[in-house]
C-alpha positions as CSV (number, residue, x, y, z in Angstrom):
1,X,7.4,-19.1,18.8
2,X,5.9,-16.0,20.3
3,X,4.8,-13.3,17.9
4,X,6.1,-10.0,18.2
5,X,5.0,-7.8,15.3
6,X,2.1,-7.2,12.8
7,X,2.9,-5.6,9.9
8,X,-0.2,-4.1,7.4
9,X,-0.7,-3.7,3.9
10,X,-2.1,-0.2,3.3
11,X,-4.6,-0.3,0.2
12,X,-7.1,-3.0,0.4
13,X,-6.0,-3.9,3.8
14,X,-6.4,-1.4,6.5
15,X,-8.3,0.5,3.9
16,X,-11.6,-1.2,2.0
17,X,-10.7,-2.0,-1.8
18,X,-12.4,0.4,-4.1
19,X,-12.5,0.3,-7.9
20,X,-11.8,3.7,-8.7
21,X,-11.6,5.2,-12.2
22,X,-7.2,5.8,-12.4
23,X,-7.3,7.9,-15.4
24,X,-9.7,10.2,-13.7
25,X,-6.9,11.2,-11.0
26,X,-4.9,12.2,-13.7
27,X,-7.3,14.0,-15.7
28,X,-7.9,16.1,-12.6
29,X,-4.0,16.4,-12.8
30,X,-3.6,17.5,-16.4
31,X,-7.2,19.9,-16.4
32,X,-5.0,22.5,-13.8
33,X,-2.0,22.1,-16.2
34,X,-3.4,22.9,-19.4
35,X,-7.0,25.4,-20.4
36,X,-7.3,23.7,-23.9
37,X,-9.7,21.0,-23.4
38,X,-7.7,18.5,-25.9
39,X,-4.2,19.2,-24.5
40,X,-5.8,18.0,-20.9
41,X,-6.7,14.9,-22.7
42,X,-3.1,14.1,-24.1
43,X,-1.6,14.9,-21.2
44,X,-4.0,13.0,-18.9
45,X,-3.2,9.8,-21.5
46,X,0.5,10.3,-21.4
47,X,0.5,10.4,-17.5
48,X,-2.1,7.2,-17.6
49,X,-0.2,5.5,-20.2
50,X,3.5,6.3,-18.2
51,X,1.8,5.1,-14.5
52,X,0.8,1.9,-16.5
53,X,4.3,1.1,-17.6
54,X,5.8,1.9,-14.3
55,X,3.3,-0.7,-12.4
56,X,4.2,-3.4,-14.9
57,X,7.7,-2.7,-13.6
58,X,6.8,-3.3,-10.0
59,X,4.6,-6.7,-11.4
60,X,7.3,-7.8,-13.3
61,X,10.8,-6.6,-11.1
62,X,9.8,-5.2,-8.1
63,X,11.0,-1.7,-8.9
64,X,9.4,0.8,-6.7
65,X,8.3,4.4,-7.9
66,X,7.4,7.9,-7.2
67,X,4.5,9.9,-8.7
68,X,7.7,12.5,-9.5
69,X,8.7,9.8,-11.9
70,X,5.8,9.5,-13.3
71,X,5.3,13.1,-14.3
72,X,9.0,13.0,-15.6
73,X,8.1,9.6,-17.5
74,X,5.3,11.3,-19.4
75,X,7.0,14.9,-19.9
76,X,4.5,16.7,-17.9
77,X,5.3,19.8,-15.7
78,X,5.4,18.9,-11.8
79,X,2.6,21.4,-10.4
80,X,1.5,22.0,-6.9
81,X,-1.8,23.1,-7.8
82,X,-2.2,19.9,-10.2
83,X,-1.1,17.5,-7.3
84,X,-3.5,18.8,-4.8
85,X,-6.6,18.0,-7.5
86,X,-5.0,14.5,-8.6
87,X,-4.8,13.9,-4.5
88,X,-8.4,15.0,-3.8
89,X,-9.8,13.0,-6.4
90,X,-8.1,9.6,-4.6
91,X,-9.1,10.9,-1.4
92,X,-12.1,8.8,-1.7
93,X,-10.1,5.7,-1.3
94,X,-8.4,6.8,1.3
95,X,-10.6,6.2,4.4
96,X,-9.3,3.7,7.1
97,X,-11.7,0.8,7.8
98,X,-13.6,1.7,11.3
99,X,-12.9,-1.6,12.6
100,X,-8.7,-1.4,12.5
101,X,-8.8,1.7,15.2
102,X,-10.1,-1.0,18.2
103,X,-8.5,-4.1,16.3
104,X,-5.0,-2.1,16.6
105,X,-5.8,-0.9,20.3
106,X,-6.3,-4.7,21.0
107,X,-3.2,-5.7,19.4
108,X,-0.6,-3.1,20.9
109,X,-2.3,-3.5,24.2
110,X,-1.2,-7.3,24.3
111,X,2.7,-5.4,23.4
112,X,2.8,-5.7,20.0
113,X,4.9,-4.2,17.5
114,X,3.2,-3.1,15.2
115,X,3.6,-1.5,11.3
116,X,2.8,-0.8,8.1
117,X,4.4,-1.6,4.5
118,X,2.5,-0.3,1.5
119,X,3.4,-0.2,-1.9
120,X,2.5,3.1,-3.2
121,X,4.2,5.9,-5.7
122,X,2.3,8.9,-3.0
123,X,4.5,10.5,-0.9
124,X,4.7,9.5,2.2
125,X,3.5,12.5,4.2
126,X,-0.1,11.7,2.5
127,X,-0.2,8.2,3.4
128,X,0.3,9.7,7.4
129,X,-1.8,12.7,6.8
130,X,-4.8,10.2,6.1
131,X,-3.8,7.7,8.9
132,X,-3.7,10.9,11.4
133,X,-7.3,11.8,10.1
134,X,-8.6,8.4,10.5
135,X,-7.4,8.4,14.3
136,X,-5.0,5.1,13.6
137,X,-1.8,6.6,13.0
138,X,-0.3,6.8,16.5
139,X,-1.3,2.7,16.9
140,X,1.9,2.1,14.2
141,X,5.4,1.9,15.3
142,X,6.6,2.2,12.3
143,X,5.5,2.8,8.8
144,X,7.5,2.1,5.4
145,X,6.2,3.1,1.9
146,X,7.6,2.0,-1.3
147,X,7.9,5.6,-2.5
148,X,11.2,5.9,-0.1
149,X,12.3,2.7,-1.4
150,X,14.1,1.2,-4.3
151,X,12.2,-1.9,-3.9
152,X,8.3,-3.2,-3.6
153,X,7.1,-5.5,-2.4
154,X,7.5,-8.6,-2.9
155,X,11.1,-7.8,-2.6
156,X,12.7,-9.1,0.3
157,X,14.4,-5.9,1.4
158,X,10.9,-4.3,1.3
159,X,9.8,-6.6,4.2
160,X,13.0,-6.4,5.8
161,X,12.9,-2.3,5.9
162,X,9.5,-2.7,7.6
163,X,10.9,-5.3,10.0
164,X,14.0,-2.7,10.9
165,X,11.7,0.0,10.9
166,X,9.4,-1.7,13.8
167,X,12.9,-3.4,15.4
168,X,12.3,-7.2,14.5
169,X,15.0,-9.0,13.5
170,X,13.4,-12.2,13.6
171,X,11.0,-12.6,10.3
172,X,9.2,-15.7,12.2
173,X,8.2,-13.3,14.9
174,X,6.3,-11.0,12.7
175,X,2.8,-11.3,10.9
176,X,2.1,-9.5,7.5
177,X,-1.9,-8.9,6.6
178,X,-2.0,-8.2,3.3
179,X,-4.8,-8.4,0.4
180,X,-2.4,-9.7,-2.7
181,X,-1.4,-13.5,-2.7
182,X,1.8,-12.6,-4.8
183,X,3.3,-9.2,-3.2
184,X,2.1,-9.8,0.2
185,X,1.8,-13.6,0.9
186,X,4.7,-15.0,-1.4
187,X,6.7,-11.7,-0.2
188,X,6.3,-11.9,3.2
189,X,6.6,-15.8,3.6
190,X,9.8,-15.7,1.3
191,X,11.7,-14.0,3.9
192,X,10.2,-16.3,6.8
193,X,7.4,-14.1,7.9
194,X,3.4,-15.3,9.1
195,X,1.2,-14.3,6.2
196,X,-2.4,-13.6,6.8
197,X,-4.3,-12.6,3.5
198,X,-7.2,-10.5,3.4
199,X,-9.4,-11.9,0.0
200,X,-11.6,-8.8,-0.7
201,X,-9.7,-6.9,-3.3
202,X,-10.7,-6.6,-7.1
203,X,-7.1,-6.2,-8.0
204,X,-6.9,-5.6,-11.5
205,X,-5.6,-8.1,-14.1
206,X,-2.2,-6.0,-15.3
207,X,-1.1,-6.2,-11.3
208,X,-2.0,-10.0,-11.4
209,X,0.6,-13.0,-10.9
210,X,0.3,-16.4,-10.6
211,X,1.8,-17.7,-7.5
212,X,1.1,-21.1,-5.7
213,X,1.2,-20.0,-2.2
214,X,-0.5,-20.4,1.0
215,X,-1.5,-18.2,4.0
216,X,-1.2,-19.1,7.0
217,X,-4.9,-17.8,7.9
218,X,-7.2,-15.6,5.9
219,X,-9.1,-12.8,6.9
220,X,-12.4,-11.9,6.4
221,X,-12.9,-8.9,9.3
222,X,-9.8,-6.8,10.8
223,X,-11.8,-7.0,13.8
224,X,-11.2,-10.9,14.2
225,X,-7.3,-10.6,13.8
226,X,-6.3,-10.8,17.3
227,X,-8.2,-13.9,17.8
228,X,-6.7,-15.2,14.6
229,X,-3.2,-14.5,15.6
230,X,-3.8,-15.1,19.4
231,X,-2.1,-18.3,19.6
232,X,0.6,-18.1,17.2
């Protein structure tokens, strides 16, 4: 059956895993919010400790979430000025890997559809802000983040709002590359998709679940997807 659509993981995927130092992000967060050195601290705990609980809800249900309710979660004050340090500190792990640009190019030239589905509490208007930057944005079709969703991945009606948002309604004619075996692979084959996993990611041990499951390729370079895929 001919393959229509590729669909990408964000983190870890089109961009390089990097270990970065979470409660840093929100120290940067709660240092604009608050001049007494100690308050910083609480506040950079509570914010920690609240993003913590709501990841174990996207482990454990699938429930999707916003940095918005994070800050309402751990009683801190939503500030501009506060988001734009919390978002420069991250911006480190935001760069797209140089080989997806010509691996993309290749894929859309041969009339693929193609996508992204990324579980993420930023907004999306970041996520395309660092996709623009990178030059790769304009490849997509379509992109889906869980922050305008109710549901993660691996959620079926996350994978089908990414295959409505690139106009698949086939799930056997799409392709998701992703770098979890349990969101991305058990996801994206439970609703009948290709699954192509990408085994570089340190992903920590709280985000971890067992899942017997089975790609059908694995990737070690973006750059050798479109063989990979060429005759399925």
């Amino acid at each position: 059956m001919t393959i229509e659509a590729v669909i990408f993981d964000w983190g870890g995927t089109l961009t390089p895993w990097r270990t970065v130092d979470e409660h840093h992000g929100w120290q940067a967060y709660a240092g604009i919010l608050h001049d007494d050195e100690e308050r910083a601290r609480e506040a950079a705990r509570a914010l920690r400790t609240a993003e913590l609980a709501r990841w174990a809800s996207v482990r454990d249900e699938s429930r999707a979430f916003t940095l918005a309710q994070v800050l309402q979660d751990a009683a801190a004050e939503h500030d501009e000025r506060a988001l734009d340090a919390y978002r420069e500190y991250w911006v480190q792990a935001t760069h797209t890997d140089p080989e997806a640009a010509p691996m993309l190019a290749e894929l859309r030239d041969r009339g693929l559809k193609l996508g992204v589905l990324s579980s993420t509490p930023w907004p999306s208007a970041w996520h395309q802000e660092w996709l623009h930057r990178d030059g790769v944005l304009d490849h997509f079709h379509a992109t889906v983040w869980s922050s305008d969703l109710p549901w993660t991945k691996p959620h079926p009606s996350a994978f089908r709002a990414a295959l409505d948002a690139v106009g698949v309604s086939d799930p056997s004619r799409a392709v998701y590359v992703g770098d979890r075996p349990y969101d991305d692979i058990s996801g994206a084959k439970g609703v009948g998709m290709r699954a192509v996993l990408v085994p570089h990611s340190d992903i920590p041990a709280a985000q971890q679940v067992p899942v017997d499951v089975h790609p059908d390729g694995v990737l070690h370079r973006l750059a050798d997807l479109p063989e990979l895929i060429a005759g399925w």
